[in-house]
C-alpha positions in Angstrom: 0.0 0.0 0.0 0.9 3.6 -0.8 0.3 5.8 2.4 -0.6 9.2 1.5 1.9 11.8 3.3 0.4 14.7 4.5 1.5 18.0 4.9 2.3 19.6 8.4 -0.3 22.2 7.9 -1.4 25.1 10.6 -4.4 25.2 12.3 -6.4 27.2 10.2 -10.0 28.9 9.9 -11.9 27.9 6.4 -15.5 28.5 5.8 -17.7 27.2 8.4 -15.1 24.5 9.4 -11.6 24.3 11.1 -8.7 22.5 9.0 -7.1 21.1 12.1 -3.5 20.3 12.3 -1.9 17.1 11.2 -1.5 16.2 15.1 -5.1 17.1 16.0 -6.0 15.1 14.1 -7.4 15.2 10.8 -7.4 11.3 9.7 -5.5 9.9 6.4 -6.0 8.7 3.3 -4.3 5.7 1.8 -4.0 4.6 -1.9 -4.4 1.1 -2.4 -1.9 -0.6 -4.7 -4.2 -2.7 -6.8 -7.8 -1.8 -8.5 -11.2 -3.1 -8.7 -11.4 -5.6 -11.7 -14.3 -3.7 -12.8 -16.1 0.2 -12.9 -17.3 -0.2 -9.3 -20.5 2.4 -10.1 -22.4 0.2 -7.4 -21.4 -1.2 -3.9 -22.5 -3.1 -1.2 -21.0 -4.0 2.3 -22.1 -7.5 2.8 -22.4 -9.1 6.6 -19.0 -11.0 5.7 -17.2 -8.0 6.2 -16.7 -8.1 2.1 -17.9 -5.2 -0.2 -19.6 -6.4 -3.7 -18.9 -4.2 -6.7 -21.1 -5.0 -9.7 -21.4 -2.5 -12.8 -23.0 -4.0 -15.6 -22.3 -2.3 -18.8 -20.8 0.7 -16.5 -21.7 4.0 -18.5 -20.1 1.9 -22.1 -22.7 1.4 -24.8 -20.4 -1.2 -26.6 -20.2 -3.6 -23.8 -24.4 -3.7 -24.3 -24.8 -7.3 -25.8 -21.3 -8.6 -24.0 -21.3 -10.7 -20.2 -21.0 -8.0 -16.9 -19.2 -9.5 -14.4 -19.5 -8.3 -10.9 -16.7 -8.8 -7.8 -16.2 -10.1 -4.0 -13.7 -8.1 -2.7 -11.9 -9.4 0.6 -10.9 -6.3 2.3 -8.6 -7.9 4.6 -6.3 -10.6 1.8 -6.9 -7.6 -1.6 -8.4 -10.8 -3.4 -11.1 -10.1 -5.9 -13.7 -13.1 -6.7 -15.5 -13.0 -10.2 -19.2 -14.2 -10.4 -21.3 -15.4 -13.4 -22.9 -13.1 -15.6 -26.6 -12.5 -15.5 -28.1 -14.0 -18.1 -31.9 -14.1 -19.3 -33.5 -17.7 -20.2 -32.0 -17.7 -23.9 -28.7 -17.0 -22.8 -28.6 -13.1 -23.0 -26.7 -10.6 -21.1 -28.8 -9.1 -18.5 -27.4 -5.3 -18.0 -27.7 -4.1 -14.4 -26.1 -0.7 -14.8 -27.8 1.9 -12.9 -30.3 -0.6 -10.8 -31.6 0.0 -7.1 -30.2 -1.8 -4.4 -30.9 -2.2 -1.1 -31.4 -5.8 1.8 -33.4 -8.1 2.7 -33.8 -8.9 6.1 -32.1 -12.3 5.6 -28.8 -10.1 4.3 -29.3 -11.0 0.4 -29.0 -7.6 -1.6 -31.7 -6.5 -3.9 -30.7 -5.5 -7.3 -33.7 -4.3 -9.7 -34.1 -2.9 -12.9 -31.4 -1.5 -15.1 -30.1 -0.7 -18.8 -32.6 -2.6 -21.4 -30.8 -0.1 -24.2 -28.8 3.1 -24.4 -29.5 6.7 -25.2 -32.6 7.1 -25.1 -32.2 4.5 -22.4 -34.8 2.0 -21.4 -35.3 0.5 -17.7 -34.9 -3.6 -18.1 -37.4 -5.2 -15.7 -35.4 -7.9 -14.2 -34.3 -8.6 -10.3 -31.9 -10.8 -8.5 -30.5 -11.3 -5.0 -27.1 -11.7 -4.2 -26.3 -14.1 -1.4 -23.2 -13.6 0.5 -23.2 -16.9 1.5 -22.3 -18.5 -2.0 -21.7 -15.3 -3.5 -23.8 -15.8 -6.4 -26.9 -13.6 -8.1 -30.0 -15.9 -8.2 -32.8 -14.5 -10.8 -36.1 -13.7 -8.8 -39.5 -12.9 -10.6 -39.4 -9.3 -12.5 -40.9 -6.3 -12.1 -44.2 -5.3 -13.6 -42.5 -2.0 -15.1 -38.8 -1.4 -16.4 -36.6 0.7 -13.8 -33.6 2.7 -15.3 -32.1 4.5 -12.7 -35.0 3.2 -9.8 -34.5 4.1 -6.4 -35.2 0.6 -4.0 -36.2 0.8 -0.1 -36.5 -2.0 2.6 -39.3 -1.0 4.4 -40.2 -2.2 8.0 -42.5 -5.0 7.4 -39.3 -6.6 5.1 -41.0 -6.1 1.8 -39.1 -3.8 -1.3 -40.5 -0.9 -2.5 -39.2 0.5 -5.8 -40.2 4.0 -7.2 -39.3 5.8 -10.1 -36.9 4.7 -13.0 -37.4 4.9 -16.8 -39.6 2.2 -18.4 -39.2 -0.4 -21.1 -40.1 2.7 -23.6 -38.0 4.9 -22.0 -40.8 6.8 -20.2 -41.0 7.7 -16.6 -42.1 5.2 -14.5 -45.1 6.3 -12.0 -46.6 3.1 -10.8 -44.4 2.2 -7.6 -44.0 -2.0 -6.8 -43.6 -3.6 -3.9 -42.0 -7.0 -3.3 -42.7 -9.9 -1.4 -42.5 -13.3 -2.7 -43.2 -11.4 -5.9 -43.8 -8.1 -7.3 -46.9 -5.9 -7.2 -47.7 -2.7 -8.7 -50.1 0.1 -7.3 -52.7 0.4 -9.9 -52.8 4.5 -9.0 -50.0 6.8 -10.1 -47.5 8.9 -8.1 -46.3 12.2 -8.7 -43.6 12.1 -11.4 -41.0 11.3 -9.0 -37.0 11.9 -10.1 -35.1 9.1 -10.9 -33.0 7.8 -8.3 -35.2 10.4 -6.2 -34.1 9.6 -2.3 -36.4 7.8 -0.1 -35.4 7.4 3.7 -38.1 4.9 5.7 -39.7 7.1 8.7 -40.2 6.1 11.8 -43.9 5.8 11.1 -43.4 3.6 8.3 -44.1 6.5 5.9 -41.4 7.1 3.2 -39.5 10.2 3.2 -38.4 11.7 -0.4 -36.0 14.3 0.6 -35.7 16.3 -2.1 -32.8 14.8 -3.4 -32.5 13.3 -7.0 -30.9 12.7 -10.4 -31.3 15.8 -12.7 -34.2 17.1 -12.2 -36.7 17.4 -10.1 -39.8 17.5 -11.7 -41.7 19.8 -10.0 -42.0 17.5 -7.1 -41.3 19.1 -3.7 -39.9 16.7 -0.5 -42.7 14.9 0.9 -43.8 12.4 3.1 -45.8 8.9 1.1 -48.1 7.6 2.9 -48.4 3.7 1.3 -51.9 2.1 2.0 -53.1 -1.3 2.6 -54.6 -1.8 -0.9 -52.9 -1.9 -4.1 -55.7 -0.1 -6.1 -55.9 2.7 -3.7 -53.7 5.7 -3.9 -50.4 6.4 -2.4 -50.9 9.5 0.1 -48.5 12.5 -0.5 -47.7 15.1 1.8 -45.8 18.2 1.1 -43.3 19.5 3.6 -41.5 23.0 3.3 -38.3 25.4 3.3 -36.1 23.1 1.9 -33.3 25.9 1.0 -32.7 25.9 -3.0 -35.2 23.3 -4.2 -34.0 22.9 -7.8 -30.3 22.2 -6.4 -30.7 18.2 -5.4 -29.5 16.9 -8.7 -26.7 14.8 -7.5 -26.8 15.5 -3.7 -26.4 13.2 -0.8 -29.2 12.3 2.1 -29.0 11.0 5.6 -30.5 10.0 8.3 -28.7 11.7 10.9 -26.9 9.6 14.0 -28.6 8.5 15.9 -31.9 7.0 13.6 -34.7 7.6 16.6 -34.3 11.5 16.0 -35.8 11.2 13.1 -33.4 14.2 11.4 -32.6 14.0 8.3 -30.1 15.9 6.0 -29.7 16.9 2.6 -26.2 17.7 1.6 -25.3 20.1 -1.5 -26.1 19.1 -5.2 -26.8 21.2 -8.2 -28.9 23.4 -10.7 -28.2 20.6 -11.9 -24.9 21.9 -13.6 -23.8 24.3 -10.8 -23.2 22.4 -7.6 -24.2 24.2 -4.3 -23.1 23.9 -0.7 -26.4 24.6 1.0 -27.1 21.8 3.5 -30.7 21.7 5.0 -31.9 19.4 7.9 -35.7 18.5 8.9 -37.0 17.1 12.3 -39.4 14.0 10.8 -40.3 13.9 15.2 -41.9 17.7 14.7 -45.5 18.3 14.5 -45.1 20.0 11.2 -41.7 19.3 9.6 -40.1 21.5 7.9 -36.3 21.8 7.0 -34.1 24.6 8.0 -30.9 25.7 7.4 -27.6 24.4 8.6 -24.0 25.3 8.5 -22.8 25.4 5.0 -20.1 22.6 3.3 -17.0 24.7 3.2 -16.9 23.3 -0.5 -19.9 23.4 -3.3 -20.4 19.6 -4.4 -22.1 17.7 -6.2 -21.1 13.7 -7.2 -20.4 13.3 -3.4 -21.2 10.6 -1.2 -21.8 10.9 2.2 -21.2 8.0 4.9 -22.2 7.9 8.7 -19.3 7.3 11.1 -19.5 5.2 14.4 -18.7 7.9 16.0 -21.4 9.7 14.9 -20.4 11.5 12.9 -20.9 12.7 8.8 -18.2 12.1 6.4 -18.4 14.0 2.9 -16.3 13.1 0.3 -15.8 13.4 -3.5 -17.6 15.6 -5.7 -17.3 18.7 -8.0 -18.4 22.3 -8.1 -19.4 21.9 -11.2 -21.2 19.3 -13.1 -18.3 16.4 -14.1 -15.5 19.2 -14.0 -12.3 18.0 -12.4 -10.7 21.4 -12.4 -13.3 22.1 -9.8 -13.2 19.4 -8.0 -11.8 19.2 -4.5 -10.1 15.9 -2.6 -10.5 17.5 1.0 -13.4 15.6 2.6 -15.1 17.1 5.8 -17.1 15.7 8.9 -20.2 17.1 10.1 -20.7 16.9 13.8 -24.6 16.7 14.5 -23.9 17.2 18.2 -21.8 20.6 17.6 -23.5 21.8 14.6 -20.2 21.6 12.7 -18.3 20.7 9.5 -14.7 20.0 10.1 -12.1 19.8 6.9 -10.0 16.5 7.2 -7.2 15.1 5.0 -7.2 15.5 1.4 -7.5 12.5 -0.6 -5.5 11.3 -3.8 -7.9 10.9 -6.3 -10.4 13.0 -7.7 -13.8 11.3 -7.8 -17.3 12.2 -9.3 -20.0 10.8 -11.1 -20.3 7.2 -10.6 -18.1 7.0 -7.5 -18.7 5.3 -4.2 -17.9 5.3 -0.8 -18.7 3.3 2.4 -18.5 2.5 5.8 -15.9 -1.1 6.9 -16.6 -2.8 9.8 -12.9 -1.4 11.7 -14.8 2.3 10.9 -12.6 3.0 8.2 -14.5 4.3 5.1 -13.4 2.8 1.5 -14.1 5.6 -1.8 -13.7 4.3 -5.2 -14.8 4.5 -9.1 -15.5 7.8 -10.7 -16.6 7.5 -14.2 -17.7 10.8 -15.6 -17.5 9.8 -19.1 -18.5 7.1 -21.4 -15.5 5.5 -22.4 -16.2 6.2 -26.5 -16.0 9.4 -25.2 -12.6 8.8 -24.2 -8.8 9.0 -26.1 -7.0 6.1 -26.7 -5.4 5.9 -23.3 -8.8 5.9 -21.5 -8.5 9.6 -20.2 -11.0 13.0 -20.8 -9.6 14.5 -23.5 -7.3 17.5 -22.3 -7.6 16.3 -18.9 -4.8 13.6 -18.9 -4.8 13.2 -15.6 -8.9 12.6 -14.9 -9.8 8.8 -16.3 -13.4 7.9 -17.6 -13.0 5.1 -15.5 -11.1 5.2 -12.3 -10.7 1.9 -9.9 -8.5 2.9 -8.0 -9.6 2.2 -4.4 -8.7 4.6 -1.5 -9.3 4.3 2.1 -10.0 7.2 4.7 -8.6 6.6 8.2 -10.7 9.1 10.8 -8.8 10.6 13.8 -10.2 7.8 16.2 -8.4 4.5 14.1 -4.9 6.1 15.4 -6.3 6.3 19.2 -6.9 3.3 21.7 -9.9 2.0 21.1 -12.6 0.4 23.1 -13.5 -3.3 22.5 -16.2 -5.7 22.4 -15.3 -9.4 24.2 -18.9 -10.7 23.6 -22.6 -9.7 21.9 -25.4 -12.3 21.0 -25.5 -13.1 17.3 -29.3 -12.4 17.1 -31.7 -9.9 18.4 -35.4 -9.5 18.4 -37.0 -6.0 18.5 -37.7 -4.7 22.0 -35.7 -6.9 23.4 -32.4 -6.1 26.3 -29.4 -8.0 26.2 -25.8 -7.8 27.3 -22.2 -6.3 25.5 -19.1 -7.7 27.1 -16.7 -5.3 27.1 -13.6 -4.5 29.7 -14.1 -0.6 29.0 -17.9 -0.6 30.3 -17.4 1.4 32.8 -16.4 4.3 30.0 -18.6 3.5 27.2 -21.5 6.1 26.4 -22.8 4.9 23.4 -23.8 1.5 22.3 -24.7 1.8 18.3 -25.8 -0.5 15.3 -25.0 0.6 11.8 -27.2 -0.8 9.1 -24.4 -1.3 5.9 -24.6 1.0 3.1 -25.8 -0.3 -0.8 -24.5 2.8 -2.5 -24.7 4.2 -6.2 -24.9 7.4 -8.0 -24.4 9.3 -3.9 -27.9 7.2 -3.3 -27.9 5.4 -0.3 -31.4 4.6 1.3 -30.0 1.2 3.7 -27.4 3.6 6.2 -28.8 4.3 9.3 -27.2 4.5 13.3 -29.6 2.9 15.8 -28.8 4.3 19.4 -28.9 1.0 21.9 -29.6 2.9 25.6 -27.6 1.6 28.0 -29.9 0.2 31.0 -27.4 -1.0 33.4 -23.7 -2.1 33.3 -21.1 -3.6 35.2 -17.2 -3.0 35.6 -17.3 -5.4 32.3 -20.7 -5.8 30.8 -23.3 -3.5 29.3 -26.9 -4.1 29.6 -28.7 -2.4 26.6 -32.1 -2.4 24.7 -33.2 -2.7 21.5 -36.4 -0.3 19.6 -39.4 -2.2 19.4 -40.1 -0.3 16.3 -39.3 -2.1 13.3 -39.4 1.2 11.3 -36.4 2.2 12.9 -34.6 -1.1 12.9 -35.4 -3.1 9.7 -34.8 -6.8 10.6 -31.4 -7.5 8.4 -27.7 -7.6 9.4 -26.1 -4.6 11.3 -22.6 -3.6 12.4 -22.4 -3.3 16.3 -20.2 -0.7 18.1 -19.5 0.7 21.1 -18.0 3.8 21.4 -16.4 5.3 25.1 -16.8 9.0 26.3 -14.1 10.2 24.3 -16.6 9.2 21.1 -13.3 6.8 19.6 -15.2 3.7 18.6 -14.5 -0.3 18.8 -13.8 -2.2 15.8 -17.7 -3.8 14.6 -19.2 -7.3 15.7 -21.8 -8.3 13.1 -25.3 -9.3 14.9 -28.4 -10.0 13.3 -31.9 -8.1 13.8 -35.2 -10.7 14.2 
């Protein structure tokens, strides 16, 4: 590995964060010696501890008719492991560039839709789970409608809903589906919702479309869907207001803000869609009314980001341009909001420029992994795969980098013993020698990212109910809204906020 250096920089005031100096504490960035065997445009932490990259066709028209392999990367040997091609029953390539994504409860990942054909592009109807136990996509019944560029939720009862995406004929589709053992479709249309518009699942059950989305946005304002008991009955849409800059989410990032029982969510940056902005709004889902207001401004305009919840935490942003695909206004520092302080803080600056089509998420040690960045097709390209006149930006960077926050370098708390199952509502005990100095016990849903979408992340505060010199005593939500059954990373982090390395557990 290639350890970024970095420079011995003053304490210094910029925007509305600090850049902190190099001994304070502003994480690192290292630069992996080998690549992803493939554009990683999607990713998935799977409850191995193992991210899956697949890409399909990734953003190259020629590749259209030819097999799209997809990789197991084992973060802790660099080995990559190829799977077999989707395939449709005669044989044919089955392209899942720019699906939806997102878990079951049983920790298979949910890929739907994708490319059927290129510009104009058509949404392909087909579905699959990957198992991380084999490692292999298994072809489930399709989708009613064709989703190009679909945005997919796990909602609390376990089922899938999918919204959005361009249909088989390349129009908008406006009948959401929801899955169980198969697909159904609500007979009554939606508002034209964006594609890839993001969805966050409320504490009520209700959906939560933030405001952010692909290009455009439609006309359609954030809301609250309301989904009813009968397919042939309408979805219920409600408004909410004073989200800053409406027409500036193409290309931002949402979250729901640590911990997930606060119900606050934020919408970071985006753009006009060309001009990126770095207005970042926050709403309280708990409030009577909701509404969003204002929060302190990134210190950089972005869109093409990703943003990626810390166990500490925590907000990592990362990537992105100030305009459109434009590497020459790009930046590679990455900053951390604080939701506690009300604070962005500017960390260490990363190697690689990254924008459309990259990735980032969480690992189970809390190191966060960024890769791809494809803002081209690659006809687009020259003949040694670079943006013309921009040598040094590739259409199709695999390159895989890893940001170390300030707490991997500091002792660390750690967990001796958790169950391997949970059921909702229920207390049980965390074995861990620093109990009598841990103030948060956390579970961390793992990300399913593309395109800066990212509707699985979420922080689940555990309260501590009693504890010993070595044990914790701490209770699960009863609400399944706010604690999807599926596979979670479990942390505890002490009263300095430096978090342990993650035990997986499962949520029943």
């Amino acid at each position: 590995m290639i350890q970024h250096e970095l420079l011995n920089l003053p304490t210094k005031k910029f925007g509305t964060g600090t850049l902190i100096a190099q001994g304070s504490g502003v994480g690192s960035w290292q630069l992996l010696s080998y690549q992803v065997p493939i554009n990683p445009v999607h990713a998935a932490l799977l409850r191995t501890g193992k991210v899956f990259f697949f890409t399909g066709s990734g953003n190259n028209p020629t590749r259209i008719n030819s097999p799209f392999n997809s990789v197991v990367w084992d973060v802790n040997s660099g080995t990559f492991t190829s799977q077999s091609p989707p395939t449709d029953p005669s044989g044919l390539p089955i392209d899942l560039f720019c699906a939806g994504q997102s878990f079951r409860a049983d920790g298979r990942l949910m890929i739907a839709g994708g490319t059927l054909q290129y510009d104009p592009f058509y949404g392909a109807t087909a579905a699959f789970l990957f198992d991380p136990s084999n490692e292999q996509l298994t072809a489930i019944a399709s989708m009613k409608y064709g989703r190009w560029y679909p945005t997919v939720l796990t909602l609390g009862n376990g089922r899938i809903f999918a919204l959005s995406g361009l249909d088989v004929n390349g129009n908008l589709a406006i009948n959401p589906e929801i899955y169980s053992s198969s697909w159904r479709a609500f007979s009554q249309a939606t508002s034209p919702f964006e594609l890839y518009a993001h969805l966050i699942l409320t504490a009520t059950g209700q959906v939560f479309y933030t405001g952010g989305y692909f290009a455009f946005n439609n006309g359609v304002s954030a809301r609250l869907l309301t989904l009813p008991g009968n397919f042939n009955q309408r979805i219920t849409e409600t408004p909410v207001g004073a989200l800053q800059q409406p027409d500036s989410g193409a290309q931002a990032a949402s979250v729901l803000l640590p911990p997930a029982q606060d119900q606050r969510v934020m919408v970071i940056g985006g753009g006009n869609p060309n001009q990126a902005t770095n207005r970042v709004s926050i709403i309280n889902l708990n409030a009577t009314n909701p509404a969003y207001a204002a929060a302190p401004s990134l210190n950089f305009a972005r869109k093409h980001h990703n943003a990626v919840i810390l166990p500490d935490r925590t907000v990592l942003v990362c990537n992105g341009s100030g305009f459109d695909e434009a590497g020459n206004a790009a930046t590679l520092t990455a900053e951390i909001y604080d939701p506690i302080a009300n604070t962005w803080t500017l960390t260490a600056s990363a190697n690689r420029v990254r924008l459309y089509h990259s990735v980032a998420l969480l690992l189970p040690d809390g190191r966060v992994v960024t890769t791809g960045g494809n803002p081209r097709r690659l006809n687009e390209c020259d003949s040694n795969g670079n943006l013309p006149g921009t040598p040094s930006l590739p259409c199709e960077d695999r390159q895989i980098e890893i940001y170390s926050p300030p707490y991997i370098s500091q002792t660390r708390p750690t967990i001796q013993n958790a169950p391997a199952e949970i059921s909702l509502g229920n207390t049980f005990t965390v074995t861990t020698p620093q109990a009598q100095n841990i103030q948060w016990v956390s579970l961390i849903r793992p990300m399913a990212t593309t395109h800066g979408l990212d509707t699985e992340q979420r922080l689940v505060d555990l309260p501590i109910a009693s504890r010993t010199s070595t044990s914790l005593s701490v209770t699960l939500t009863s609400n399944r809204n706010i604690a999807p059954a599926g596979w979670y990373m479990l942390f505890v982090s002490n009263n300095s906020r430096i978090p342990s390395v993650a035990r997986w557990i499962r949520v029943r």
